[in-house]
N, C-alpha and C positions, 0 to 999 in steps of 0.2 A: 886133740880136739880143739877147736877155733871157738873163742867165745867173742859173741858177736852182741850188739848195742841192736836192740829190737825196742819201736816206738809200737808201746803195750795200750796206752790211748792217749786222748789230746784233751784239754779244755780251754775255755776261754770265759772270759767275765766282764759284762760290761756295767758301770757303775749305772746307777739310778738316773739322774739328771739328762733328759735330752735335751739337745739346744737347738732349733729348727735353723734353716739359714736367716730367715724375717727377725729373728733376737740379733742376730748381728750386726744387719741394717743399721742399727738404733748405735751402734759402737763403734763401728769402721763404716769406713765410707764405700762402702757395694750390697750389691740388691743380693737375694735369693737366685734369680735368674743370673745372673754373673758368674755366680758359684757353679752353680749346677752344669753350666756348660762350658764352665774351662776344667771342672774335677770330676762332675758327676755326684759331689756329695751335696744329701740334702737335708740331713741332721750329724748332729753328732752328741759323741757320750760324755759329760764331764763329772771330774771326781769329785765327792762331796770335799765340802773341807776338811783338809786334817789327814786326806785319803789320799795314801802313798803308793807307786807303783807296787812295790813290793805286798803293799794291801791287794792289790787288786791280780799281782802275781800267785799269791796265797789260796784268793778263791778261785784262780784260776787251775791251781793245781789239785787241789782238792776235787774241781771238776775233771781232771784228768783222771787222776786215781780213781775217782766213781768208774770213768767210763772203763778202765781197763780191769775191772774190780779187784782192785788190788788196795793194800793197806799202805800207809809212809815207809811201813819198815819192810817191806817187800822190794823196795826198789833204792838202786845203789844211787842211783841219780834222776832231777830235774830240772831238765834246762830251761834257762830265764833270758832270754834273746830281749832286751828294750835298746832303743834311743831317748827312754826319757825317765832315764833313773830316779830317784827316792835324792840324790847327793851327787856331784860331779866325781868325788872323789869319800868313802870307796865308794863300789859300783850296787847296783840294788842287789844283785845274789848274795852277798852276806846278808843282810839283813832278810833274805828270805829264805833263810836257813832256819825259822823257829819252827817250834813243830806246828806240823799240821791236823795231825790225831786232835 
């Protein structure tokens, strides 16, 4: 028998704070319309303070677990994919290893 890694559901989290493009104006030097047409983004999400990827890993996970209704201790593993870890060194998955329950 072959045992095989089946993705049981996904979540994601995005923190509270949106930031529009027009708040950036005021801090760097480009318009809303600048943004929008070389990215296409016209908000974005920022971490409260204090709020670690890992934080925001957590409720991310938890939203997964909902979705595949499954408990932390149901599953062998959860993968933590960033470019903007908690630390350069170690990486945010340790520290997102506390429980979830």
């Amino acid at each position: 028998m072959t045992i095989r890694a089946v993705v049981r559901g996904v979540g994601h989290y995005l923190p509270d704070r949106v930031v529009p493009n027009v708040e950036l104006e005021a801090i760097v030097q480009t318009s809303d319309e600048w943004i929008r047409t070389r990215s296409g983004i016209e908000r974005r999400h920022f971490a409260a303070e204090g709020q670690t990827t890992s934080d925001l890993a957590t409720r991310a996970a938890r939203a997964a677990l909902a979705d595949a209704g499954l408990e932390a201790d149901d599953v062998d593993a959860i993968i933590l994919a960033t470019s903007t870890p908690d630390l350069t060194f170690p990486a945010a998955a340790p520290w997102f290893s506390r429980p979830l329950a």
